[in-house]
N, C-alpha and C positions, 0 to 999 in steps of 0.2 A: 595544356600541360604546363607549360611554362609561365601561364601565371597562378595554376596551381601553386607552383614552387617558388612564384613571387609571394604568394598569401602564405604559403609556410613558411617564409625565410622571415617573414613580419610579423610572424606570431596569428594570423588571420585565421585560425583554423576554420572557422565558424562560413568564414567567406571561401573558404577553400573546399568546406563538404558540401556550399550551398553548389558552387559551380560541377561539380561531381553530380551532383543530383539535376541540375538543370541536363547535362550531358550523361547519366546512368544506360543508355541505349549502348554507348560505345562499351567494348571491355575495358578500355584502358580507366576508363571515369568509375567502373564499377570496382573495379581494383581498387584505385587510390584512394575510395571512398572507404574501402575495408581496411587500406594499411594506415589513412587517417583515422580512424576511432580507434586502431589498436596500437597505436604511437607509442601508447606507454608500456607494452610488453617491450622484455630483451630482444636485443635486434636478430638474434638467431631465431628464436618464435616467430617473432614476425614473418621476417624471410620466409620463411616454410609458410606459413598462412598465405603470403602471398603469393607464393611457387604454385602452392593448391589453388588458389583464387583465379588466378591467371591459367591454370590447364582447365580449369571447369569452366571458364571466359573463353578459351578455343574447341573446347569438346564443343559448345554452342554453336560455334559458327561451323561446326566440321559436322553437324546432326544430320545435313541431310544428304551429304554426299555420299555415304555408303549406296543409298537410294538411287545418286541417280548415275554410281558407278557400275552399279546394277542395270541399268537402265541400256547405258551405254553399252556393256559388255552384251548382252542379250538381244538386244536392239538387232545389230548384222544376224546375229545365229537365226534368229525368225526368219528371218529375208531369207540367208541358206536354207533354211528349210523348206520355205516356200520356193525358193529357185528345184529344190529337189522333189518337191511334191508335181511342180509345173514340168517339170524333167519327166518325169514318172508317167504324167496324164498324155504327155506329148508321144512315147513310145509307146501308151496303151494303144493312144491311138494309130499308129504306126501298126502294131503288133493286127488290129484289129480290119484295117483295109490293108496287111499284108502289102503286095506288088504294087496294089491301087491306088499307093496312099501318095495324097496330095499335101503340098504348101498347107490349106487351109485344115488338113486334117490334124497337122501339127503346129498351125499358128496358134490357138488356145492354149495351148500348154507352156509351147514356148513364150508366152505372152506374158504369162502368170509367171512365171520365172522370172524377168528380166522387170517388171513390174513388182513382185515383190524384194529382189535383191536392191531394187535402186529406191524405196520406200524405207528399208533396214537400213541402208548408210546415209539415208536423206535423215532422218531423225538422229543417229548415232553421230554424226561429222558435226553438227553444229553443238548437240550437247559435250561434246570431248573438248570441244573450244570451249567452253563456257564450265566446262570442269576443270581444266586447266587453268584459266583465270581464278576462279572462285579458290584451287590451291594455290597460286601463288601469292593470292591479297591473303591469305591465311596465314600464310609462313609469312608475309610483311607485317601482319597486327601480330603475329606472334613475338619475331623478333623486335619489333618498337616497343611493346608490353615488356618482354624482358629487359630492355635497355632501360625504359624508363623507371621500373619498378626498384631497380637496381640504384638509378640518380634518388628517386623517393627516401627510400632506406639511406641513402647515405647524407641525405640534406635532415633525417628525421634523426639519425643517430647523433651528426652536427650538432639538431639544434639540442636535443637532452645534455650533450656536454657544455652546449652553453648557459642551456639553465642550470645545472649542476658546478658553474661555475660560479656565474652569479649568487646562486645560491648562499654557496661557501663566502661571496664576498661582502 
Protein backbone atom coordinates (compact mmCIF):
# COMPACT_ATOMS: atom_id res chain seq x y z
CA UNK A 1 0.00 0.00 0.00
CA UNK A 2 2.47 2.42 0.91
CA UNK A 3 4.34 2.38 -2.14
CA UNK A 4 1.18 2.43 -3.89
CA UNK A 5 0.89 5.89 -2.61
CA UNK A 6 4.50 6.35 -3.18
CA UNK A 7 3.79 5.72 -7.24
CA UNK A 8 0.63 7.97 -6.76
CA UNK A 9 2.30 10.83 -4.99
CA UNK A 10 4.98 10.68 -8.31
CA UNK A 11 2.57 10.56 -10.84
CA UNK A 12 3.41 6.48 -11.49
CA UNK A 13 0.14 5.51 -12.02
CA UNK A 14 1.11 2.91 -14.54
CA UNK A 15 3.52 1.43 -11.73
CA UNK A 16 1.00 1.61 -9.19
CA UNK A 17 -1.89 -0.47 -11.22
CA UNK A 18 0.94 -2.74 -12.18
CA UNK A 19 1.76 -3.59 -8.41
CA UNK A 20 -2.32 -3.95 -7.77
CA UNK A 21 -2.31 -6.58 -10.29
CA UNK A 22 0.91 -8.39 -9.25
CA UNK A 23 -1.11 -8.40 -5.68
CA UNK A 24 -5.26 -8.48 -7.18
CA UNK A 25 -5.71 -11.84 -4.72
CA UNK A 26 -5.84 -9.25 -1.69
CA UNK A 27 -9.04 -6.91 -1.40
CA UNK A 28 -7.15 -4.19 -0.52
CA UNK A 29 -5.04 -4.43 -4.16
CA UNK A 30 -8.44 -5.06 -5.93
CA UNK A 31 -9.90 -1.97 -4.55
CA UNK A 32 -7.02 0.53 -5.39
CA UNK A 33 -6.87 -0.89 -8.60
CA UNK A 34 -10.62 0.19 -9.12
CA UNK A 35 -10.16 3.61 -7.34
CA UNK A 36 -6.84 3.99 -9.59
CA UNK A 37 -8.56 3.76 -13.20
CA UNK A 38 -11.50 5.76 -11.84
CA UNK A 39 -9.20 8.85 -10.35
CA UNK A 40 -10.71 11.11 -12.73
CA UNK A 41 -14.42 10.80 -11.64
CA UNK A 42 -15.56 13.54 -8.58
CA UNK A 43 -14.28 12.27 -5.36
CA UNK A 44 -17.84 11.71 -4.14
CA UNK A 45 -18.47 8.99 -7.05
CA UNK A 46 -15.52 7.59 -6.36
CA UNK A 47 -15.97 7.12 -2.82
CA UNK A 48 -19.19 5.32 -3.23
CA UNK A 49 -17.49 3.07 -6.09
CA UNK A 50 -15.21 2.31 -3.55
CA UNK A 51 -17.69 1.92 -0.50
CA UNK A 52 -19.36 -0.80 -3.22
CA UNK A 53 -15.90 -2.24 -4.16
CA UNK A 54 -14.68 -2.89 -0.83
CA UNK A 55 -18.30 -4.64 0.58
CA UNK A 56 -18.25 -6.98 -2.58
CA UNK A 57 -14.16 -7.52 -1.46
CA UNK A 58 -15.63 -8.61 2.10
CA UNK A 59 -18.90 -10.40 0.99
CA UNK A 60 -15.81 -12.57 -0.68
CA UNK A 61 -14.12 -13.36 2.18
CA UNK A 62 -17.37 -13.78 4.37
CA UNK A 63 -19.01 -16.45 1.37
CA UNK A 64 -18.42 -19.36 3.19
CA UNK A 65 -19.05 -18.79 6.61
CA UNK A 66 -22.77 -18.91 6.64
CA UNK A 67 -21.65 -22.57 5.74
CA UNK A 68 -19.81 -23.32 8.13
CA UNK A 69 -21.85 -21.44 10.80
CA UNK A 70 -24.15 -23.85 9.77
CA UNK A 71 -22.07 -26.56 10.38
CA UNK A 72 -21.21 -25.48 13.66
CA UNK A 73 -24.53 -24.86 15.02
CA UNK A 74 -25.98 -28.38 13.85
CA UNK A 75 -22.91 -30.10 14.59
CA UNK A 76 -23.82 -30.64 18.77
CA UNK A 77 -27.82 -30.90 17.80
CA UNK A 78 -26.83 -34.37 15.78
CA UNK A 79 -24.73 -35.52 18.81
CA UNK A 80 -28.16 -34.48 21.02
CA UNK A 81 -29.92 -36.41 19.04
CA UNK A 82 -27.96 -39.23 18.82
CA UNK A 83 -27.16 -38.97 22.76
CA UNK A 84 -31.35 -39.30 22.63
CA UNK A 85 -31.72 -41.90 20.19
CA UNK A 86 -28.78 -44.03 22.35
CA UNK A 87 -31.02 -42.94 25.51
CA UNK A 88 -34.03 -44.36 23.86
CA UNK A 89 -32.26 -47.86 22.62
CA UNK A 90 -30.68 -48.04 26.29
CA UNK A 91 -34.45 -48.04 28.18
CA UNK A 92 -35.75 -50.20 25.26
CA UNK A 93 -33.53 -52.40 26.41
CA UNK A 94 -34.23 -51.90 30.04
CA UNK A 95 -37.99 -51.96 29.23
CA UNK A 96 -37.45 -55.37 27.50
CA UNK A 97 -35.29 -57.56 30.21
CA UNK A 98 -37.63 -55.73 32.72
CA UNK A 99 -36.10 -56.79 36.58
CA UNK A 100 -33.29 -58.88 34.44
CA UNK A 101 -31.85 -56.15 33.06
CA UNK A 102 -28.04 -56.08 33.07
CA UNK A 103 -24.98 -53.46 32.77
CA UNK A 104 -24.60 -54.93 29.38
CA UNK A 105 -28.11 -54.78 28.33
CA UNK A 106 -27.84 -51.05 28.69
CA UNK A 107 -24.19 -50.52 27.79
CA UNK A 108 -25.11 -50.28 23.86
CA UNK A 109 -27.23 -47.54 24.13
CA UNK A 110 -25.62 -45.86 26.69
CA UNK A 111 -22.53 -46.15 24.49
CA UNK A 112 -24.02 -44.64 21.32
CA UNK A 113 -24.99 -41.69 23.31
CA UNK A 114 -21.95 -40.65 24.95
CA UNK A 115 -20.13 -41.48 21.56
CA UNK A 116 -22.16 -39.52 19.54
CA UNK A 117 -22.48 -36.37 21.97
CA UNK A 118 -18.60 -36.24 22.12
CA UNK A 119 -18.22 -36.79 18.09
CA UNK A 120 -20.85 -33.44 17.75
CA UNK A 121 -18.50 -31.13 20.11
CA UNK A 122 -15.44 -32.88 18.74
CA UNK A 123 -16.16 -31.39 15.15
CA UNK A 124 -18.12 -28.29 16.46
CA UNK A 125 -15.27 -26.89 19.28
CA UNK A 126 -12.50 -26.64 16.80
CA UNK A 127 -14.66 -25.29 13.84
CA UNK A 128 -16.15 -22.28 16.39
CA UNK A 129 -12.30 -21.65 16.88
CA UNK A 130 -11.60 -21.32 13.40
CA UNK A 131 -14.92 -19.37 12.82
CA UNK A 132 -14.00 -17.02 15.13
CA UNK A 133 -10.60 -16.40 13.77
CA UNK A 134 -11.73 -16.30 10.18
CA UNK A 135 -14.33 -13.24 11.84
CA UNK A 136 -12.03 -11.45 13.30
CA UNK A 137 -9.12 -11.28 10.19
CA UNK A 138 -12.57 -10.14 8.40
CA UNK A 139 -13.39 -7.23 10.49
CA UNK A 140 -9.14 -6.55 10.46
CA UNK A 141 -9.25 -6.51 6.19
CA UNK A 142 -12.29 -4.77 6.58
CA UNK A 143 -11.40 -1.97 8.73
CA UNK A 144 -7.57 -1.65 7.03
CA UNK A 145 -9.61 -1.52 3.42
CA UNK A 146 -11.62 1.26 4.84
CA UNK A 147 -8.76 3.17 6.29
CA UNK A 148 -6.76 2.92 3.45
CA UNK A 149 -9.33 3.56 0.89
CA UNK A 150 -10.05 6.53 2.65
CA UNK A 151 -5.73 7.74 2.68
CA UNK A 152 -6.31 6.74 -1.48
CA UNK A 153 -9.16 9.20 -2.12
CA UNK A 154 -7.59 11.83 -0.18
CA UNK A 155 -3.92 11.55 -1.78
CA UNK A 156 -6.08 11.06 -5.30
CA UNK A 157 -8.15 14.33 -4.59
CA UNK A 158 -4.43 16.01 -3.45
CA UNK A 159 -3.00 15.04 -6.46
CA UNK A 160 -6.16 16.44 -9.07
CA UNK A 161 -5.64 19.90 -7.08
CA UNK A 162 -2.40 19.75 -7.87
CA UNK A 163 -2.70 19.16 -11.39
CA UNK A 164 -5.39 21.76 -11.59
CA UNK A 165 -3.04 23.91 -10.24
CA UNK A 166 -0.29 23.52 -12.36
CA UNK A 167 -2.43 23.48 -14.89
CA UNK A 168 -3.69 27.14 -14.28
CA UNK A 169 0.12 27.80 -13.88
Amino acid sequence: MQQIFRDVKSKRINAALELCDKNIRYPIAAVFRVGLERRSLPMERLEKILEQDGNNQIEKLEKFLGALASIISIEPLLGFLGTIVGLIRAFMSWEKAGANVTVNALAGGIYQAMITTAAGLTVAIPLYLFYNYFINRIKHVSNSLNNHVIQLVELLSETKELEKKEAKA
